[in-house]
Backbone as XML, in Angstrom:
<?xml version="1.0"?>
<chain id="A" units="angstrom">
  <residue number="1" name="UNK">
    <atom name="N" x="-75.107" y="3.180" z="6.119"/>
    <atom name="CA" x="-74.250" y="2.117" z="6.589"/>
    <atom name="C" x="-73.176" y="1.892" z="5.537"/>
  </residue>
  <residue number="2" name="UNK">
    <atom name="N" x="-72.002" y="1.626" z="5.535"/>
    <atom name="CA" x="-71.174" y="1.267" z="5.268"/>
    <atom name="C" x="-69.816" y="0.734" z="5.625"/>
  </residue>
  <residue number="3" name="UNK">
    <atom name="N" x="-69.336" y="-0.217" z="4.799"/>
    <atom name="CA" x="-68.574" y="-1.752" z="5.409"/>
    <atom name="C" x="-67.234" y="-0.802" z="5.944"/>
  </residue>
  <residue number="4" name="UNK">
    <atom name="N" x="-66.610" y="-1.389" z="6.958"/>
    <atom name="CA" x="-65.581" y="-1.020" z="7.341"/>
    <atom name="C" x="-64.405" y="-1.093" z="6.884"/>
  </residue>
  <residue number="5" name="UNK">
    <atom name="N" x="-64.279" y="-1.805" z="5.489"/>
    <atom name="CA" x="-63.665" y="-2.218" z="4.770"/>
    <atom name="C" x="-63.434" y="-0.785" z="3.835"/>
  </residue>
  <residue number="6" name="UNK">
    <atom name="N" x="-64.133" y="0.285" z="3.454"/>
    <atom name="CA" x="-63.826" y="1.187" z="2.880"/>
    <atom name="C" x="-63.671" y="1.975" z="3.872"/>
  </residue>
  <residue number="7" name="UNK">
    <atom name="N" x="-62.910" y="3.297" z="3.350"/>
    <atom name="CA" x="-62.333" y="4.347" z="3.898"/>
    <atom name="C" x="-60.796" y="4.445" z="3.203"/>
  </residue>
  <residue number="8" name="UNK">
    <atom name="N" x="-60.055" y="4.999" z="4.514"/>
    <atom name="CA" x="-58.913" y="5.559" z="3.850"/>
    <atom name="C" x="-57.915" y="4.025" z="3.762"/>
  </residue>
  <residue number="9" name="UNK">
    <atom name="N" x="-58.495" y="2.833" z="3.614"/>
    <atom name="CA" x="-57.368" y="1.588" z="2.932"/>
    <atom name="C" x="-58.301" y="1.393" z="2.035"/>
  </residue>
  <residue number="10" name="UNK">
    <atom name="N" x="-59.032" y="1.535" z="1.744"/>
    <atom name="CA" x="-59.735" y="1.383" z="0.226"/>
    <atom name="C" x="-59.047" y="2.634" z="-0.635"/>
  </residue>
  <residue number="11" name="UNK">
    <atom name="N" x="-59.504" y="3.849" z="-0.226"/>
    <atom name="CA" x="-59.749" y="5.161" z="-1.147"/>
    <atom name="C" x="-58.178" y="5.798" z="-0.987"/>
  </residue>
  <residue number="12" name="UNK">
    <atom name="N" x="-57.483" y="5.416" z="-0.056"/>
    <atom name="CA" x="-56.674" y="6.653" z="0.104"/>
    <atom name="C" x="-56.599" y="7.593" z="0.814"/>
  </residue>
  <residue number="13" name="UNK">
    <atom name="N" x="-58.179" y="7.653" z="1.504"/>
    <atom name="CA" x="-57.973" y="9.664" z="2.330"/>
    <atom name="C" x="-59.407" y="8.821" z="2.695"/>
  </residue>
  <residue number="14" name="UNK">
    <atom name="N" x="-59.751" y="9.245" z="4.085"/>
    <atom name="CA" x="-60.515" y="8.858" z="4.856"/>
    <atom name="C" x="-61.675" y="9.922" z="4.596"/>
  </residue>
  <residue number="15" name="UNK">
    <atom name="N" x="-62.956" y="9.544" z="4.710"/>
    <atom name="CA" x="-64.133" y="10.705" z="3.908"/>
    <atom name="C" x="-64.377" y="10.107" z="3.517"/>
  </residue>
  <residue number="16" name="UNK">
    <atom name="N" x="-64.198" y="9.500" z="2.305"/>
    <atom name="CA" x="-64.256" y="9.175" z="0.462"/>
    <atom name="C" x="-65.840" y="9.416" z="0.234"/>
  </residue>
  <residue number="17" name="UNK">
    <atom name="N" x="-66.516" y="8.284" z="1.253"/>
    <atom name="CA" x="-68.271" y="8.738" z="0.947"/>
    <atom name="C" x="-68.955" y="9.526" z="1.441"/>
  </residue>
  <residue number="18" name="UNK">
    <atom name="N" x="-68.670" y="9.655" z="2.348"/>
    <atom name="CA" x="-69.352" y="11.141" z="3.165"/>
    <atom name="C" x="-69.233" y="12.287" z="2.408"/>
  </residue>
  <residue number="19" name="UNK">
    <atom name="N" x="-67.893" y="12.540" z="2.028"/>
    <atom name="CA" x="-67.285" y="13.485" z="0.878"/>
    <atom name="C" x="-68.267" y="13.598" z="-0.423"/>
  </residue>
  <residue number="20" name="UNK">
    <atom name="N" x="-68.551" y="12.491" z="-0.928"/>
    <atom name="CA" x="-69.147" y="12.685" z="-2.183"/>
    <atom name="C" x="-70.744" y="12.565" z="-1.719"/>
  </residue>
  <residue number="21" name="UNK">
    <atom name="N" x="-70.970" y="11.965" z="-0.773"/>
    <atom name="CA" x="-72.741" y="11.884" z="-0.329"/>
    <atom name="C" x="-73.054" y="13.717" z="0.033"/>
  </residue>
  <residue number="22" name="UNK">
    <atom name="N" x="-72.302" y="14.349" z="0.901"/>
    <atom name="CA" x="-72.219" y="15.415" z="1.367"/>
    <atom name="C" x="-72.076" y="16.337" z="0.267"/>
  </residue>
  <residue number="23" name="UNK">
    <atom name="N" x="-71.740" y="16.407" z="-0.788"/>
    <atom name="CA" x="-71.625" y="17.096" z="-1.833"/>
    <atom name="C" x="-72.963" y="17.198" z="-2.748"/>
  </residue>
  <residue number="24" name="UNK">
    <atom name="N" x="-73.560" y="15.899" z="-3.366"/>
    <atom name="CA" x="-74.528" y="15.676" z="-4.003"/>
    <atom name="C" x="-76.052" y="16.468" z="-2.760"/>
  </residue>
  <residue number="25" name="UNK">
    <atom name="N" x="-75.751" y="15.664" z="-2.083"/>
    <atom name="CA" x="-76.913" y="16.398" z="-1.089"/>
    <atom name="C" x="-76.376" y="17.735" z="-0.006"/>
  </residue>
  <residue number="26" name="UNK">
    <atom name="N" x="-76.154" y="18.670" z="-0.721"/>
    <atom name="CA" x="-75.388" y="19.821" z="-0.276"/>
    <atom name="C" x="-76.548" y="20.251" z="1.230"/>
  </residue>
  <residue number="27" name="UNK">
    <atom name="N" x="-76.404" y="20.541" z="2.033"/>
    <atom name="CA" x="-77.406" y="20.936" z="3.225"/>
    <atom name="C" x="-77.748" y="20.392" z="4.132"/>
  </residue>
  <residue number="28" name="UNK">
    <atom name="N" x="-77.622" y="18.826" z="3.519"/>
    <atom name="CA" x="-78.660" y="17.857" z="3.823"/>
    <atom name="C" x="-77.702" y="17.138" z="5.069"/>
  </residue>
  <residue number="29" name="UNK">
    <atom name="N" x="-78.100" y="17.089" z="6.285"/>
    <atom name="CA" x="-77.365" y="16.146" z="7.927"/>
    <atom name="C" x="-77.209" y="14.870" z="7.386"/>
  </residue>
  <residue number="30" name="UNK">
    <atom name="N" x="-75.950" y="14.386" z="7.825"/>
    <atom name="CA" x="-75.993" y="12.838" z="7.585"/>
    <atom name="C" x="-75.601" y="12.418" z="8.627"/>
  </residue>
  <residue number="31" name="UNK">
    <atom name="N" x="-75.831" y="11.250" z="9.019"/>
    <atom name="CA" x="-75.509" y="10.342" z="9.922"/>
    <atom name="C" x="-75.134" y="8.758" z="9.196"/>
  </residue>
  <residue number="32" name="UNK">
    <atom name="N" x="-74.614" y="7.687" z="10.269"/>
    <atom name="CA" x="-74.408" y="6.824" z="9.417"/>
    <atom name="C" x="-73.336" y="5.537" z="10.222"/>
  </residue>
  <residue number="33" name="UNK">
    <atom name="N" x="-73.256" y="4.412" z="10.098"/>
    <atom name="CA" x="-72.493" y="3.425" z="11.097"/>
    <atom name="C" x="-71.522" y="2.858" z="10.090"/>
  </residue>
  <residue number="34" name="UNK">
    <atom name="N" x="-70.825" y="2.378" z="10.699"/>
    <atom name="CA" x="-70.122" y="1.265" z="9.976"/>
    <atom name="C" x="-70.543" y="-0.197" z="10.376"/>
  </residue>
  <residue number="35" name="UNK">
    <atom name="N" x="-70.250" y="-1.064" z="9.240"/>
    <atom name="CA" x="-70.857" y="-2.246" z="9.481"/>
    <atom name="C" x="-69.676" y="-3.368" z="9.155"/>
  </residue>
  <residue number="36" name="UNK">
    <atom name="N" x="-69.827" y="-4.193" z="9.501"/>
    <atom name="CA" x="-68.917" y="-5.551" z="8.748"/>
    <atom name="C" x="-69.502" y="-6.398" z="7.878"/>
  </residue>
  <residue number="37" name="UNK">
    <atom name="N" x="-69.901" y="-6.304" z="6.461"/>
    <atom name="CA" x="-70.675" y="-6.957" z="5.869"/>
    <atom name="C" x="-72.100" y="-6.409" z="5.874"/>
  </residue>
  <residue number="38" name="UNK">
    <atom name="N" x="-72.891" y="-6.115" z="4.464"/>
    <atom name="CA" x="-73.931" y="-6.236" z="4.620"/>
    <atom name="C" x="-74.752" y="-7.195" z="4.050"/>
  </residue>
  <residue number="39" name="UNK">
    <atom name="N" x="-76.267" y="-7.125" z="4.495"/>
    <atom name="CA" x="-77.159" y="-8.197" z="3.970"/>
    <atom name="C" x="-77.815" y="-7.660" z="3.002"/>
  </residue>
  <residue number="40" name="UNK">
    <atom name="N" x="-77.774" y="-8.441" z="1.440"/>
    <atom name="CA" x="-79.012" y="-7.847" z="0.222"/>
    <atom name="C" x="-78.968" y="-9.097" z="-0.802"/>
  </residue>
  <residue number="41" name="UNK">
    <atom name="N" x="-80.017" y="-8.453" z="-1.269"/>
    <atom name="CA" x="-80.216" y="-9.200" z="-2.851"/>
    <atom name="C" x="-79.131" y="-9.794" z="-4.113"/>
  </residue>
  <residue number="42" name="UNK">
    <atom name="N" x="-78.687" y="-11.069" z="-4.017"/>
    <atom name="CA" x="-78.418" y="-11.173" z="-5.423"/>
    <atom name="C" x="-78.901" y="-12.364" z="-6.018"/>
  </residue>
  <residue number="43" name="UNK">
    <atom name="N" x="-79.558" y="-11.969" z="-7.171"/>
    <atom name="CA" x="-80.109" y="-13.619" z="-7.910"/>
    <atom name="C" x="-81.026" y="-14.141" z="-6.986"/>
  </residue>
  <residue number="44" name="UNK">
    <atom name="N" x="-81.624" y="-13.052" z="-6.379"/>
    <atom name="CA" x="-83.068" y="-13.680" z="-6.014"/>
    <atom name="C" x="-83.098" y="-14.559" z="-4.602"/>
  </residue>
  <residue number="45" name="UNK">
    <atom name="N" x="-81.802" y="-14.353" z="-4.010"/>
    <atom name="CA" x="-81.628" y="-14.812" z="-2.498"/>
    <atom name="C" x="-80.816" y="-13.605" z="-1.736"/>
  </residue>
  <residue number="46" name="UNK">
    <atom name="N" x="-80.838" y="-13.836" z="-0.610"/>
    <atom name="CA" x="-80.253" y="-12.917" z="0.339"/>
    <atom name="C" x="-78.662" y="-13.350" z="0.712"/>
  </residue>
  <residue number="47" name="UNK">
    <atom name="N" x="-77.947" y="-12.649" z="0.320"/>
    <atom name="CA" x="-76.320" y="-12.823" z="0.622"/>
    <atom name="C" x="-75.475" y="-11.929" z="1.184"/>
  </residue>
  <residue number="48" name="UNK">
    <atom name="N" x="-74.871" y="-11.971" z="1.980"/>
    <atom name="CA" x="-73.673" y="-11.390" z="2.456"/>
    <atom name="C" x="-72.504" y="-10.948" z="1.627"/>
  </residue>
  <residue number="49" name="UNK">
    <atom name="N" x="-73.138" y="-9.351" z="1.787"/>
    <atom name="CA" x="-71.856" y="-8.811" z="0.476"/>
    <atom name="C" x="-70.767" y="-7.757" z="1.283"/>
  </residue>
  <residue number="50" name="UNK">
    <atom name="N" x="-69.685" y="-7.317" z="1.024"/>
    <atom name="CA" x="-68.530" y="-6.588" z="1.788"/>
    <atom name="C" x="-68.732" y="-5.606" z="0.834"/>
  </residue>
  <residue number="51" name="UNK">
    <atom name="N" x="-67.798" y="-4.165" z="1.198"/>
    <atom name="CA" x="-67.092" y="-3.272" z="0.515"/>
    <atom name="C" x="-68.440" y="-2.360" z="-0.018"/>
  </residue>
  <residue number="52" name="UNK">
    <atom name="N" x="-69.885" y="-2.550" z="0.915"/>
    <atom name="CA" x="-70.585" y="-2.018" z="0.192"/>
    <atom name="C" x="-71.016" y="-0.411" z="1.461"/>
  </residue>
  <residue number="53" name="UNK">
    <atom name="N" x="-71.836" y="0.271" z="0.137"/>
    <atom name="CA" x="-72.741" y="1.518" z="0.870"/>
    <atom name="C" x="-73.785" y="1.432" z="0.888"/>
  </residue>
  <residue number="54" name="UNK">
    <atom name="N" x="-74.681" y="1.972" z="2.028"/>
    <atom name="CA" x="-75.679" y="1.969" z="1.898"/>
    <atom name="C" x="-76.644" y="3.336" z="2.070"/>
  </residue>
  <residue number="55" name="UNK">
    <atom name="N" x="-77.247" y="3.879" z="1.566"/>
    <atom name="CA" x="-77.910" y="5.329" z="1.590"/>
    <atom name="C" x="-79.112" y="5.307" z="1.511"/>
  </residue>
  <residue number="56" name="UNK">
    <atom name="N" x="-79.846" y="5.982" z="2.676"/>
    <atom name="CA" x="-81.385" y="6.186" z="2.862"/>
    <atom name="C" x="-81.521" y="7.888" z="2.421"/>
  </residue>
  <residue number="57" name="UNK">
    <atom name="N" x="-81.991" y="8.381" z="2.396"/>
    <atom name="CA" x="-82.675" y="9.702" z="2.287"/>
    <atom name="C" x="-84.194" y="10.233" z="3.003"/>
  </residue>
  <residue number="58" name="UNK">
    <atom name="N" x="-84.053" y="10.797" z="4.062"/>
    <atom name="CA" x="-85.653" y="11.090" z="4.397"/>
    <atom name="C" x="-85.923" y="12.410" z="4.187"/>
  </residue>
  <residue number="59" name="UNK">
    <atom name="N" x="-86.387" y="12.694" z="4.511"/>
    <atom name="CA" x="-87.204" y="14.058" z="4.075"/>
    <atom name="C" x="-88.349" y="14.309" z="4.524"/>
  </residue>
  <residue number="60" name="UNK">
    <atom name="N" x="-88.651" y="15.825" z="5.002"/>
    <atom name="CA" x="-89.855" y="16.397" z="6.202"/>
    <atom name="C" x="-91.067" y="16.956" z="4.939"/>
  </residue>
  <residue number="61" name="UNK">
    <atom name="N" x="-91.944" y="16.254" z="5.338"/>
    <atom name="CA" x="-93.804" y="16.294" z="4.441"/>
    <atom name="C" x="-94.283" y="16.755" z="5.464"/>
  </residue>
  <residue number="62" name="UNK">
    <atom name="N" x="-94.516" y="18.495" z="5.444"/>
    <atom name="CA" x="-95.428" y="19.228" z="6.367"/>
    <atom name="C" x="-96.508" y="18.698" z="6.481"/>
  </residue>
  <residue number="63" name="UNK">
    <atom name="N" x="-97.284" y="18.144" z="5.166"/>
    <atom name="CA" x="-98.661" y="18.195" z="5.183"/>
    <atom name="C" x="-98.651" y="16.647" z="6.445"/>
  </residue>
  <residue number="64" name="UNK">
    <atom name="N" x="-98.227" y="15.668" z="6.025"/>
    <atom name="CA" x="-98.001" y="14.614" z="6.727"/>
    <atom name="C" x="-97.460" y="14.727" z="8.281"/>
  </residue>
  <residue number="65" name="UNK">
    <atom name="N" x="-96.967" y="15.709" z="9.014"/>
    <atom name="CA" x="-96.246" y="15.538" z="10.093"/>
    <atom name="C" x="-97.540" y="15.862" z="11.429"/>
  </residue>
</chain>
């Protein structure tokens, strides 16, 4: 997930994170939404923060499937 607020009026060139997520995890499918604001942690309460990313990673456990 990430705020709609980045892209190409933040960065300049539209990509910016996909670009660098897609690089670090070379192989690896991504998917992903845009959001308006997300919800997380600061100082121990839950707040509404902008301009942010958010990245999960899963991964296939033969033994487990």
């Amino acid at each position: 997930c990430t705020c709609d607020g980045r892209g190409q009026a933040l960065f300049g060139r539209p990509n910016h994170d996909t670009d660098l997520v897609g690089a670090a995890l070379e192989g690896v499918p991504l998917a992903g939404a845009f959001c308006l604001g997300e919800i997380g942690p600061l100082g121990g309460r839950a707040v509404l923060h902008g301009f942010t990313a958010t990245l999960g990673v899963l991964r296939h456990h033969p033994e487990l499937a």
